[in-house]
C-alpha positions, -999 to +999 in steps of 0.1 A: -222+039-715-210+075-717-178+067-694-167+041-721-170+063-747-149+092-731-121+064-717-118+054-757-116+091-770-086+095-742-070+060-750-066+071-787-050+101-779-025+079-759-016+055-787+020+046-799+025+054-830+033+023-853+048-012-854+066-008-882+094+010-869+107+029-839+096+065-835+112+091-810+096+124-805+116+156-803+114+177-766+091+208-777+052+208-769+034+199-803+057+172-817+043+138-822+047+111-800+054+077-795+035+074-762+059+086-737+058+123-731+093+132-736+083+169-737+078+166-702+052+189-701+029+163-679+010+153-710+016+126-738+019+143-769-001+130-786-029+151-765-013+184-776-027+208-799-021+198-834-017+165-828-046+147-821-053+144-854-018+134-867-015+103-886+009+089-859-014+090-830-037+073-842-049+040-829-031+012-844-037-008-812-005-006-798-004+011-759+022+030-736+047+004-724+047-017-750+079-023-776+072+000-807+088-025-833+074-057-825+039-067-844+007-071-820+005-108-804-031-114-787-046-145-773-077-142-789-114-141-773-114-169-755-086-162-736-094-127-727-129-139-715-116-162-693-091-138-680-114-114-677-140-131-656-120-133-624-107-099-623-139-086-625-164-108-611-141-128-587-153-160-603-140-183-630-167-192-661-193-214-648-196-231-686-175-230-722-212-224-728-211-186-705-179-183-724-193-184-758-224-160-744-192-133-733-176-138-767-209-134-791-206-095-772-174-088-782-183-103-821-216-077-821-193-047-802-163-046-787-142-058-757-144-025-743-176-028-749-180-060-725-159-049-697-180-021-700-215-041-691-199-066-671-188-031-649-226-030-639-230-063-621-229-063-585-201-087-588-179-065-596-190-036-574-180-064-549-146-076-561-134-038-566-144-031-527-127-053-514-094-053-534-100-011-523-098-018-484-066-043-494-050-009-515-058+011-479-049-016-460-078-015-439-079-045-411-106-070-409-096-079-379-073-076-350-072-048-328-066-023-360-104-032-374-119-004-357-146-021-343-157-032-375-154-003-395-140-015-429-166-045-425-203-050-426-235-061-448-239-037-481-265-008-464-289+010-484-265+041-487-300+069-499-317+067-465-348+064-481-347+021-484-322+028-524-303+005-538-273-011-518-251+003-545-263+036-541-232+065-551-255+093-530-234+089-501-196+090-517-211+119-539-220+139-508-186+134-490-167+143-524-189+174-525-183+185-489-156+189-462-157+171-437-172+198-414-203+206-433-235+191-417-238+156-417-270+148-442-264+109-434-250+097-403-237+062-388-221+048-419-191+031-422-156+032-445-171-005-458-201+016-472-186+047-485-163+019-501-191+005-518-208+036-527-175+056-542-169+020-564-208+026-576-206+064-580-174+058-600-152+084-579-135+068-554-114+100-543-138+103-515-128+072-499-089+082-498-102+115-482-122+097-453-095+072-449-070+096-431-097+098-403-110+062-404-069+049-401-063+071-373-096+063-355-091+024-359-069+015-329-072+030-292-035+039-279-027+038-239-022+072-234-007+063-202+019+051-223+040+080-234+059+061-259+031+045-277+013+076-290+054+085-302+051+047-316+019+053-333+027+086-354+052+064-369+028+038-379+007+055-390+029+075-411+044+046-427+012+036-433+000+066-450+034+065-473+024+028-485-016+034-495-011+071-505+023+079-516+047+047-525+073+065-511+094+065-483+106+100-467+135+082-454+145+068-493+144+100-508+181+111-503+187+086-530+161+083-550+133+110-559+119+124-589+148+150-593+177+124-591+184+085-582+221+070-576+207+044-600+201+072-630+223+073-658+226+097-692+228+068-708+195+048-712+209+014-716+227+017-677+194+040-666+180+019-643+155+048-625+127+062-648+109+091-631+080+102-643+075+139-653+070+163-622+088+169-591+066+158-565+087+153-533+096+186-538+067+199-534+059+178-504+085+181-486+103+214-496+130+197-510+133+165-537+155+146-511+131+150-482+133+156-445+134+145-410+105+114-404+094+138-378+082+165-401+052+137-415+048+115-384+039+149-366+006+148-388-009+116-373-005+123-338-032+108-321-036+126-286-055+153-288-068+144-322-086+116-317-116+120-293-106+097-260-118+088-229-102+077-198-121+042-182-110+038-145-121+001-149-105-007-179-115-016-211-095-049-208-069-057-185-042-036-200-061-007-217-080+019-198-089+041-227-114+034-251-137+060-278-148+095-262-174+123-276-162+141-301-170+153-340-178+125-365-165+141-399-194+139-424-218+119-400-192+090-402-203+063-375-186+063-342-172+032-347-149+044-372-135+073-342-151+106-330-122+137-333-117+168-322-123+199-340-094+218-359-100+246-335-101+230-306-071+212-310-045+222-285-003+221-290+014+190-295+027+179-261+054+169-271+063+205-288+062+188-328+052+209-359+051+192-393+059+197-425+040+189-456+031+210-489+042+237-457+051+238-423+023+236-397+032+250-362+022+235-334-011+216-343-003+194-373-028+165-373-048+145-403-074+177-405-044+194-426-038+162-444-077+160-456-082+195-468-047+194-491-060+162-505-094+175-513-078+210-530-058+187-551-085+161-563-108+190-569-075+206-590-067+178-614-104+173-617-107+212-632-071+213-646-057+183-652-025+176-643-003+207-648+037+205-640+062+236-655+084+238-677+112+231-648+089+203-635+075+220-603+035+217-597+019+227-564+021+207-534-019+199-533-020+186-570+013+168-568-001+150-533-033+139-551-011+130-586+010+108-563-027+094-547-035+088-583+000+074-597-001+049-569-035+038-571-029+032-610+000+003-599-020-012-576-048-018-599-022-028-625-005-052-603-040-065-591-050-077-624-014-087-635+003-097-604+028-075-612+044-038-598+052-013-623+077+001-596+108-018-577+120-012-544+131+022-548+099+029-554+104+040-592+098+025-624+134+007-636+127+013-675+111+035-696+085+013-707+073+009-667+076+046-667+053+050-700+030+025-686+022+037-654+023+071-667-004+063-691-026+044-664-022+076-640-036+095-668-066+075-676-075+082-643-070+112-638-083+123-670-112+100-657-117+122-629-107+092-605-130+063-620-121+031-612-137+017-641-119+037-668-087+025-649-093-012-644-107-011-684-072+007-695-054-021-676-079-053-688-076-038-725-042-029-724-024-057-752-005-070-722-030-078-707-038-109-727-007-117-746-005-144-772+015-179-768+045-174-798+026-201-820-002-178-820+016-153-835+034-163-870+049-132-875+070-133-842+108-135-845+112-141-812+090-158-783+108-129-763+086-097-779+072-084-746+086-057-730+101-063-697+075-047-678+066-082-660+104-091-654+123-059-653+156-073-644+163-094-677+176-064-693+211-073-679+214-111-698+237-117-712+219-125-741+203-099-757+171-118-766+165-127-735+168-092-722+129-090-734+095-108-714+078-131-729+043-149-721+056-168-693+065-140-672+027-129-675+016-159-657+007-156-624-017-174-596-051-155-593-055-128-565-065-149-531-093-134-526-109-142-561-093-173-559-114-179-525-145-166-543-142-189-574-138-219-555-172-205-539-187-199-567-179-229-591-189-254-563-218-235-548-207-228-514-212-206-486-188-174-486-155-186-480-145-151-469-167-142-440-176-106-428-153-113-396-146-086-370-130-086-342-149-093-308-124-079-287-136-043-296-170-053-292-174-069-258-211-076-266-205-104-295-203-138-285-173-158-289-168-165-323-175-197-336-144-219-348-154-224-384-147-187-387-113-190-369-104-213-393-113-197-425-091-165-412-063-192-407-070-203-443-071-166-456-040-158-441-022-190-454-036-183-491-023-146-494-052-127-481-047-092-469-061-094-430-047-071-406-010-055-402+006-083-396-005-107-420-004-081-450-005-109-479+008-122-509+003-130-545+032-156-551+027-194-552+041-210-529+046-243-509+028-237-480+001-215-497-006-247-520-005-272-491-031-246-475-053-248-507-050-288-507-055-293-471-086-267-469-103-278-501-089-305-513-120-329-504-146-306-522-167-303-496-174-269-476-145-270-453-159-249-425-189-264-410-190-273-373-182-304-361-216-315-352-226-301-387-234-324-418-219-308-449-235-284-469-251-294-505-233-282-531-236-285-570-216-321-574-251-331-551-274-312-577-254-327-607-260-362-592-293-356-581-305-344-615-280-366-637-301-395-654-290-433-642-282-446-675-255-411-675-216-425-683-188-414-657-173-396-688-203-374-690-205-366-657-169-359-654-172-337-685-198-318-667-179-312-637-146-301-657-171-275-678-184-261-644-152-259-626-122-252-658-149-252-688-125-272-708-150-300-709-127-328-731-110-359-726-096-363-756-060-373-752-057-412-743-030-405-719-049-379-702-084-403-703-065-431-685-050-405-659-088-396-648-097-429-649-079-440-623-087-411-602-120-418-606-117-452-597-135-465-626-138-465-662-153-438-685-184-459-695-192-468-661-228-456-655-243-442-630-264-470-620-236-490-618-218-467-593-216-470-551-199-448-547-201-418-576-196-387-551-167-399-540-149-403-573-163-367-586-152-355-557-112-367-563-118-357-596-130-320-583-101-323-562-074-326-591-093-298-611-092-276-583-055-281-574-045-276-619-030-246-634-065-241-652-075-231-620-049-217-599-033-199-628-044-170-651-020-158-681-014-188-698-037-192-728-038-227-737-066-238-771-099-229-774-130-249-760-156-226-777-178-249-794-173-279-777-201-282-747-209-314-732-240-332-734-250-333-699-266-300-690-268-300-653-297-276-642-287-238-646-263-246-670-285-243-704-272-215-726-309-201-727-302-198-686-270-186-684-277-160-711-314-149-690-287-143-658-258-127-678-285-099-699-300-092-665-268-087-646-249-066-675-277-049-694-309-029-686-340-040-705-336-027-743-302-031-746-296-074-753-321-103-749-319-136-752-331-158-783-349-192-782-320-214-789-300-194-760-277-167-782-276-137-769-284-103-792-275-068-781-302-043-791-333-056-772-359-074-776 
């Protein structure tokens, strides 16, 4: 648990300094801060000599981006747990009984503490690859997937029969170029993926992608214009996952000047953070001609391909030739040719990035700047001048790292830290994201120390205003969630409050907690697309139509469907339509439907069991609010069940059918769909009927062996769970 230990010692180095009243650091290296570094010297103050010890940096629990003069509001345990669980596992709690299990670790250590073991379950090495290939935008399918490159079956990643989660392989490709010998060959993006998430480091995977991208689609070379066409995607692409910017914005906004700045903060509405990166991309803060980048992802020339006089299909006669496969990378992921060999850009381009390339510009260049600049914040951390000029590789790898940091933040808030322009609009974005980028970087590029600075930052689990006597205000948030209040008219509304930290669950853990809770079959397949791979059957139509339900939900797929996190009508008529009968929706027609746990719970459930107690059960596994307690609310289910509360099971024709509505109310509720709004506690309050694998002894057995090796928790007879071994 070393990795925790070093993300806390950095985190209280970070700190704002009090609540009880606003404090603003003077502009000299040294002074004390309030968590922003208004020294500009790249580093929060607070991590300068002399004052890391300094009463005002220590921890008083406040974070960059919050308000400095408004008293901590936090939604307790409960609520964090339950927030918690999907953005790490992908899952909802399967029990208020797992919920209790997750909060008797916090009561013996920390929540850092949890997030911390719950980091070592395979569920979350699985949740964090994926959401990864969404941040690269890497296809599942269409004719961008690159014959399956970003998909496949967890490999044992050692060569010697290891572990699945194995970080050997993303360690050798951070330690390497991409021209040393190849000690493993014929894996795939989707395994360095998994192994980088494992290892920790997941700069490797940003370094491979530039090859990967470029090798995932064959261009007509017959086609002059397409290979033109291409550089341009493929740039624009590169600016998205890599950079958030855009060349083409930079004449108006950049990190040296925005039409939208102002001297005054109050009309500011463009908060750079320190260092003046386009500038030492591009030679100049306000950038250059498109051409200069898109001249770096030609593809002829670059990409090993071969001409097919038959055709691959129809209208493509080029497909995959022999060429170099950078760090044994598999075929199917594009075979290039060597720096060296690579001849003059037909069409006479040179590019310009960090400095001007002559003639053979190509994603070779792109790779090695990348790896000098990981390798640089890694021994020096990030260091920008006095005037605010760094060199080009370490500002390309701080922008890798600043955008990387948002997109884990808005991940597991639903919410950018940035706006169109590509810039934060206030200072407290500006602190925020600038604290996340330091985390990890700091971190040396661990996705755990980032996603634990976003799950623990107070924001992250903000309190209802009842919660909270010594509010004012229900508006105390700062408008990091809503950044465009600070115009109201009314000046209390010019803050956030709770609501604007409600949001729908990502799609693709909403997808896996449906799974999950109701025991079914993945819902998001391993697809890819057959018409790179003439050799796989047709595929069958259950598949076809859970990517249909994917897309419709908000699922990142392939260019053109590029996803969403919104609610929205037809997202929510999707989710009714698709599972709104709570039964595995994608069997084939000649297919009975799968078991799933409503079968177990009445298969198991005793005959003399009430509909109450069975509908109790069911709202514990899928919501674990298991109570009926308002009359209102106990005539509502009642009807949707068909029958009355006492009914018992015995007595029952038809009891799958009315769990089953049931289920399908529960599934279509806020409690579900939506994370970020508190609501009360259910600790405490477990129903009677334990369907099998729900006990807290068995819950307990699964969470200590997912979480913790063997003498660091066990489980006692009456199901608590003690940290410290047996």
């Amino acid at each position: 648990m070393s990795w925790m230990k070093a993300v806390l010692g950095l985190l209280a180095g970070l700190m704002l300094v009090s609540c009880e009243s606003a404090r603003y650091e003077g502009g000299q290296p040294g002074d004390c801060s309030d968590g922003a570094d208004n020294d500009a010297d790249g580093t929060y103050d607070c991590l300068d000599e002399g004052c890391m010890a300094a009463p005002d940096c220590l921890d008083t629990g406040f974070r960059p981006g919050m308000l400095e003069d408004t008293p901590l509001c936090d939604a307790g345990n409960e609520a964090f747990v339950r927030r918690l669980l999907p953005q790490l596992w992908g899952r909802h709690p399967r029990s208020v009984r797992e919920i209790e299990l997750l909060i008797s670790i916090i009561e013996q250590s920390s929540r850092a503490e949890l997030v911390e073991a719950m980091m070592e379950a395979p569920a979350y090495i699985q949740r964090w690859s994926e959401v990864l290939k969404d941040v690269l935008q890497i296809n599942r399918v269409g004719e961008r997937s690159g014959r399956g490159c970003g998909s496949g079956e967890p490999l044992s990643l050692d060569g010697n029969g290891g572990p699945s989660t194995s970080g050997s392989l993303a360690a050798a490709v951070r330690d390497s170029s991409p021209l040393d010998s190849a000690s493993r060959t014929g894996w795939r993006i989707h395994d360095l993926i998994i192994s980088a998430v494992s290892l920790d480091d997941i700069s490797p995977v940003f370094r491979v992608h530039l090859f990967s991208q470029l090798g995932s689609k064959i261009v007509n070379l017959d086609n002059p214009g397409a290979n033109i066409a291409w550089r341009g995607v493929y740039r624009q692409l590169f600016e998205r996952s890599y950079l958030n910017r855009r060349i083409d914005c930079l004449p108006c906004h950049n990190s040296e000047f925005s039409v939208t700045d102002s001297a005054d903060p109050e009309l500011d509405r463009t908060w750079q953070l320190p260092g003046l990166v386009e500038r030492a991309l591009y030679g100049n803060s306000g950038g250059r001609p498109t051409q200069d980048l898109d001249a770096f992802f030609r593809i002829e020339g670059v990409l090993a391909m071969e001409f097919i006089p038959e055709g691959v299909n129809p209208a493509l006669f080029w497909d995959h030739g022999e060429g170099y496969n950078p760090w044994g990378m598999s075929e199917h992921c594009g075979s290039f040719v060597l720096p060296g060999e690579i001849e003059p850009d037909p069409e006479g381009w040179d590019g310009f990035f960090i400095e001007e390339v002559a003639q053979t510009p190509s994603i070779w260049n792109l790779e090695e700047w990348l790896h000098l600049g990981f390798d640089q914040l890694r021994e020096e951390g990030i260091s920008i001048a006095d005037d605010g000029t760094l060199g080009g590789e370490q500002a390309f790898a701080l922008l890798v790292a600043m955008s990387t940091a948002e997109k884990v933040w808005k991940e597991v808030t639903g919410r950018p830290l940035t706006v169109s322009h590509f810039f934060p609009r206030n200072r407290y974005q500006r602190d925020l994201l600038q604290y996340l980028t330091a985390v990890f970087v700091e971190e040396s590029f661990s996705l755990r120390s980032l996603v634990a600075a976003a799950v623990l930052h107070p924001y992250f689990n903000p309190g209802m205003p009842d919660q909270c006597g010594e509010l004012e205000s229900p508006y105390y948030l700062a408008p990091v969630f809503n950044p465009w209040v600070v115009e109201h008219d009314i000046p209390e509304l010019r803050l956030n409050n709770p609501g604007d930290a409600v949001e729908r669950l990502p799609p693709r853990a909403l997808i896996s907690a449906v799974s999950q809770a109701m025991d079914w079959p993945d819902i998001d397949p391993l697809i890819y697309d057959i018409s790179m791979d003439p050799g796989v059957h047709e595929q069958e139509a259950s598949l076809e139509a859970a990517r249909a339900f994917e897309i419709d939900l908000g699922v990142f797929l392939l260019d053109g469907e590029t996803g969403f996190r919104s609610n929205n009508f037809g997202a929510a008529m999707a989710w009714e339509d698709v599972v709104g009968r709570c039964y595995y929706p994608f069997t084939e027609e000649d297919e009975l439907p799968e078991a799933d746990w409503i079968d177990g719970l009445l298969a198991a459930a005793p005959e003399d069991a009430s509909l109450e107690q069975l509908s109790l059960a069911l709202k514990d596994r899928l919501v674990a609010r298991p109570a009926l307690d308002d009359p209102e609310e106990r005539q509502l289910v009642a009807d949707i069940l068909g029958h009355s509360l006492e009914s018992r099971l015995a007595d029952l024709e038809d009891a799958d059918g009315s769990l089953r509505r049931f289920c399908s109310a529960l599934l279509s509720s806020p409690d579900f769909l939506l994370a970020g709004a508190p609501g009360p506690d259910f600790a405490g309050s477990a129903p009677e009927l334990v369907p099998a694998g729900s006990s807290r002894y068995e819950l307990c057995q699964e969470l200590v062996s997912l979480m913790f090796d063997e003498d660091e928790a066990a489980c006692e007879g009456d199901g608590s769970l003690r940290l410290g071994g047996s």
